[in-house]
N, C-alpha and C positions, 0 to 999 in steps of 0.2 A: 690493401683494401681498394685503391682507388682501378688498380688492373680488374680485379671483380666488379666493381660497381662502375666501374667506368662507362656502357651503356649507357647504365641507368642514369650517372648524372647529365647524357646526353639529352634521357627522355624528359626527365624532372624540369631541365633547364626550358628546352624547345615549350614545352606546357606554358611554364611561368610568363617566355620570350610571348607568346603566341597572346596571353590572356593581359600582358602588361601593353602590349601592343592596342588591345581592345580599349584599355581603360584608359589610354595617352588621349585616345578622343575627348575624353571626359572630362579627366583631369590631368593636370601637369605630369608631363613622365618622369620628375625626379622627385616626381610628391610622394609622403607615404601612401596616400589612397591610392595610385596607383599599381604600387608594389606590392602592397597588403591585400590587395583585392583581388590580387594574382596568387596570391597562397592561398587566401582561403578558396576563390576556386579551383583549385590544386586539390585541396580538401573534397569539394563537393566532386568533384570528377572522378576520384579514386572511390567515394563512398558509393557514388550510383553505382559505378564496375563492380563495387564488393555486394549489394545487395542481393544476392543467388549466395554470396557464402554467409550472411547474414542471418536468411529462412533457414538454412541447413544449421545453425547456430541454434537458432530457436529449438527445433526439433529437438536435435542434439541434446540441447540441457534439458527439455521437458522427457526424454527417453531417459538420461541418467537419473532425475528423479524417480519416477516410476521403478527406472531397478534399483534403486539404494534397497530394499528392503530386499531383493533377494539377494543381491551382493556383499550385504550385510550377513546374511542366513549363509553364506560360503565362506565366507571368512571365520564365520564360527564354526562349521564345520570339520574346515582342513584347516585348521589355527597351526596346526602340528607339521603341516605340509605345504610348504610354498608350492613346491614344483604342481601338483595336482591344482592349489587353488588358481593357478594362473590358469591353467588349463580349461578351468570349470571356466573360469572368467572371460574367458578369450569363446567359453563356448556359448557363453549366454549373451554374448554381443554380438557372435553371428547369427544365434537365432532370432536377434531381436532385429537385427540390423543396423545397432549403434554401434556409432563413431565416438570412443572418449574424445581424440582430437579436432572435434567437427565444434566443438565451443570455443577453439581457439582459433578457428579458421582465418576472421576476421582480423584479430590483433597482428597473427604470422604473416597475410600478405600484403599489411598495408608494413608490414616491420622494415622492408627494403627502401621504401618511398620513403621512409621516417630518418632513414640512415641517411637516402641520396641527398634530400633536402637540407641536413645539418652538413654537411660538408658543403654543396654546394654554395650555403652559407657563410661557412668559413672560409672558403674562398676566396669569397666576394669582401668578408673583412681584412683579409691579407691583401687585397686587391690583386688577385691572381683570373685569369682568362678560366673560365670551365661551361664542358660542352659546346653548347652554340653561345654563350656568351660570350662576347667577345669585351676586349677592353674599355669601351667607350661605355656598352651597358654596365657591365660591372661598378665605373664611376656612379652610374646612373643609382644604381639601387643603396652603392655607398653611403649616397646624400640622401638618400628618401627616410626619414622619419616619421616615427608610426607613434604621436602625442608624447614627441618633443626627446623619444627614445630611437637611436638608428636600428633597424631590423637586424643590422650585423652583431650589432653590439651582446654582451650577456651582463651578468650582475656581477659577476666575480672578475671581470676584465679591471685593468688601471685605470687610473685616472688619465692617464696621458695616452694610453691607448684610446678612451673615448672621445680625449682630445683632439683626436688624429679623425675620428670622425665628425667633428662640429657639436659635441654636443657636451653635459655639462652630466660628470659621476652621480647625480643625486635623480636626475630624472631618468634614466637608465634604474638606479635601485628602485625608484617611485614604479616606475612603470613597471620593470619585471615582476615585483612583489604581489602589486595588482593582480597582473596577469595570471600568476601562480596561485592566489588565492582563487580564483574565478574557474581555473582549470580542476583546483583539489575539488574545490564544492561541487563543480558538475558534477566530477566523478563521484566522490559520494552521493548526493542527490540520488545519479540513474541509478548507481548500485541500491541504495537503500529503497529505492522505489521497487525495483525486481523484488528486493524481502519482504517490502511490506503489500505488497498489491497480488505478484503474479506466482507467489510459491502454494503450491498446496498444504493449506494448514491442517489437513487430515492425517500426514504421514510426517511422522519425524523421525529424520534420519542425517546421517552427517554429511550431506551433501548443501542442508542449512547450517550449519555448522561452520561450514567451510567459507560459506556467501558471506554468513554475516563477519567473518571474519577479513575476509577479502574486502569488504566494505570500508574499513578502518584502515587495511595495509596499504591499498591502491590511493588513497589520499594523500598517504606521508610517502610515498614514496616520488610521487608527483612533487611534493614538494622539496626534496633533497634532490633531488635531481632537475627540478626547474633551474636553480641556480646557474648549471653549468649550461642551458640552452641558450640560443639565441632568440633575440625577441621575434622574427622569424620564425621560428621551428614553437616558441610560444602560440604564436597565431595560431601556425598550423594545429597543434595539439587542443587547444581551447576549442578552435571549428569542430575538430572531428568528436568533441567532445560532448558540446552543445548538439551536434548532429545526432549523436546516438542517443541521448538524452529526449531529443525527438523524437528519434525513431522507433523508441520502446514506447515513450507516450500510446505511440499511432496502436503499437501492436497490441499492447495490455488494453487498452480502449476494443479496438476491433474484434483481436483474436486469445485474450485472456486462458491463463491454465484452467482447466477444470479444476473448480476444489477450491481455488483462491478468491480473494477478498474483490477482484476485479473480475470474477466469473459469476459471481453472486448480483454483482451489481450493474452487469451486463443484463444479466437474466433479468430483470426488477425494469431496465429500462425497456426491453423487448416486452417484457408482460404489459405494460403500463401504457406501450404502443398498440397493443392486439394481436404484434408479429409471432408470439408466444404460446404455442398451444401446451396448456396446464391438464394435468389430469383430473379429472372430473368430479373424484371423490376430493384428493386435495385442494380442487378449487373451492367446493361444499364447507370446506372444515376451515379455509380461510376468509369465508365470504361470511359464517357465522362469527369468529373470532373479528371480526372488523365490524358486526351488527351490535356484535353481546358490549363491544369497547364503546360504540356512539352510543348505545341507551344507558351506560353507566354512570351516573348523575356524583360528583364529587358535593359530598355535604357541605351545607351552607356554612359558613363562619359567624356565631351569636353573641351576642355581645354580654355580661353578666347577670345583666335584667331582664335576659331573654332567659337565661337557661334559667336563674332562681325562678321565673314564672312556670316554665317545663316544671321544676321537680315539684312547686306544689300541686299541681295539677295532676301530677300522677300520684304523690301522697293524697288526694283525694277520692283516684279511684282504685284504691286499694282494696282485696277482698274482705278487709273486719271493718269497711264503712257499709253501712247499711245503703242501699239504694233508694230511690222515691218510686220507681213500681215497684219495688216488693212491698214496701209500707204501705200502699192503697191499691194492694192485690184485694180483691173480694172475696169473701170466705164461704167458699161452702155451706149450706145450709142442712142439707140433703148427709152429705158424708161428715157432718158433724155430730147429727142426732143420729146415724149409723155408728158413728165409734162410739158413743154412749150406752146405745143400750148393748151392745160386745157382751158377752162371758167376759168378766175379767177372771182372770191366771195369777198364781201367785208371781212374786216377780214384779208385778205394776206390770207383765207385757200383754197384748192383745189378744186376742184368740187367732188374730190372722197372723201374729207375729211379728209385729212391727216395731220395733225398736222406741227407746223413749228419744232418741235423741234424732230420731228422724220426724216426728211428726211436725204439722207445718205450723205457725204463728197463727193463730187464733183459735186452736183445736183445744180440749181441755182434757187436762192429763187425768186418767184415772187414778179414783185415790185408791192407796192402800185399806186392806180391811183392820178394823180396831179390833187390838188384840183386846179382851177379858181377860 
């Protein structure tokens, strides 16, 4: 490995030489701040170079969303036939123009920087010469402690190994443990943000499936494997960690999926600026729906001597209580001595036909004739 990467731990080195050089002004060159602040910008250097495979990342994943649903529909189709469905499959990502490996783009080129820096590390705890480091550095970054933990050191080294670097096995586990917790949570954090903010929740297909499960594995594996890093190569992984953790901030803010929870509230904050032109009809049906909600008055809260006073007061004006204008209604004079002198009909009813049970309070019923 070191004939291949050999180069590279030339370039990793010169970076580090070059940035720990800047911050000797600053502070002590065999301080952790020193040394530490040369990996993480080790970090930030390699992440602005990766930002072109970054956007191509984006795309990337937002294009295999979109095909899950046909690439689902071919898997069902040639269930029976691999060799066709690869075919199909290989023909719908040139038609579309996606890259399955254009989502990993990011993790694959920073994966050599990630190898040069753990050796060049270890190196540096065997106290061994590499790249442009030469002897005297290497002491130098030996003694540099990053809160009371040597950068060389990891969690699973001896006790007398950490010995050999000045420092004491309990704040080496303190410190890596830290670190290793701090590096799972980012990565879950970003991951679980991408699920919950920027997936389109109109289409389910297993390409959610697969995130939310990634979201859980990429944590525990961070942490099985922090053990064997150095607190070095911790930095490094925690920066680039926190970095992208950013960097999806900026983009789910800016440039959110159509469809998601972060496209919707993109929209909401442009409408509510003016920058948003709404359709005319649906602004109409929303501009009632926020009228019809302010004039809708929640009823008052009454206390039990309120409502007992309500119910008598509607038992009062109930229809079998008589009213006070109908009672000092004035009665006809005219259409009183008209239904009197009537033909009466057998029956008791009128010649006009008016029923007994319609005529009004003061009118007088005709009598029946006496039978002989």
């Amino acid at each position: 490995m070191d004939t291949i990467l050999g180069p590279l731990y030339t370039v990793v080195s010169w970076i580090i030489v070059q940035f720990h050089s800047l911050y000797s002004l600053v502070f002590d060159k065999d301080s952790g701040w020193a040394w530490g602040l040369s990996i993480v910008s080790l970090v930030v250097l390699i992440r602005i170079a990766l930002i072109p495979l970054f956007v191509k990342q984006i795309k990337a994943t937002r294009n295999m969303q979109v095909l899950q649903p046909k690439m689902k529909a071919i898997q069902e189709r040639y269930k029976n036939d691999k060799q066709r469905q690869s075919e199909e499959m290989m023909k719908l990502y040139k038609e579309t123009g996606t890259n399955p490996l254009s989502s990993c783009l990011p993790i694959l080129a920073q994966s050599p920087f990630f190898l040069a820096l753990y050796q060049v590390l270890n190196k540096i705890a065997n106290d061994q010469a590499v790249g442009v480091m030469g002897q005297d550095l290497v002491q130098s970054a030996r003694s540099a402690h990053i809160f009371g933990a040597p950068i060389a050191s990891k969690f699973m080294d001896s006790a007398a190994k950490v010995e050999s670097l000045n420092a004491s096995l309990t704040n080496v586990h303190v410190v890596t443990v830290i670190m290793i917790v701090l590096m799972s949570a980012s990565q879950f954090f970003t991951q679980r943000q991408l699920m919950t903010k920027n997936v389109d929740l109109t289409v389910k297909t297993p390409f959610m499936q697969q995130q939310k499960m990634l979201m859980y594995v990429f944590p525990i594996m961070f942490a099985v494997f922090g053990i064997n890093f150095p607190v070095g190569v911790l930095v490094y992984w925690l920066t680039t960690n926190v970095w992208t953790m950013g960097q999806q901030m900026y983009i789910i803010q800016r440039n959110p999926t159509p469809g998601s929870i972060a496209y919707q509230q993109r929209q909401e904050r442009l409408r509510a600026k003016g920058k948003l032109k709404e359709d005319p009809a649906k602004a109409e049906v929303r501009q009632a729906v926020e009228e019809a909600r302010a004039k809708r008055q929640q009823p008052k809260r009454q206390t039990k001597s309120q409502r007992q006073s309500a119910t008598a007061q509607g038992a009062a004006k109930s229809p079998g209580t008589p009213q006070p204008e109908e009672e000092s209604r004035p009665v006809d004079t005219e259409t009183k001595q008209a239904g009197e002198n009537r033909p009466k009909q057998a029956g008791g009813a009128s010649a006009a036909g008016t029923p007994k049970s319609g005529q009004r309070k003061g009118r007088q019923r005709p009598k029946h004739p006496t039978k002989k």
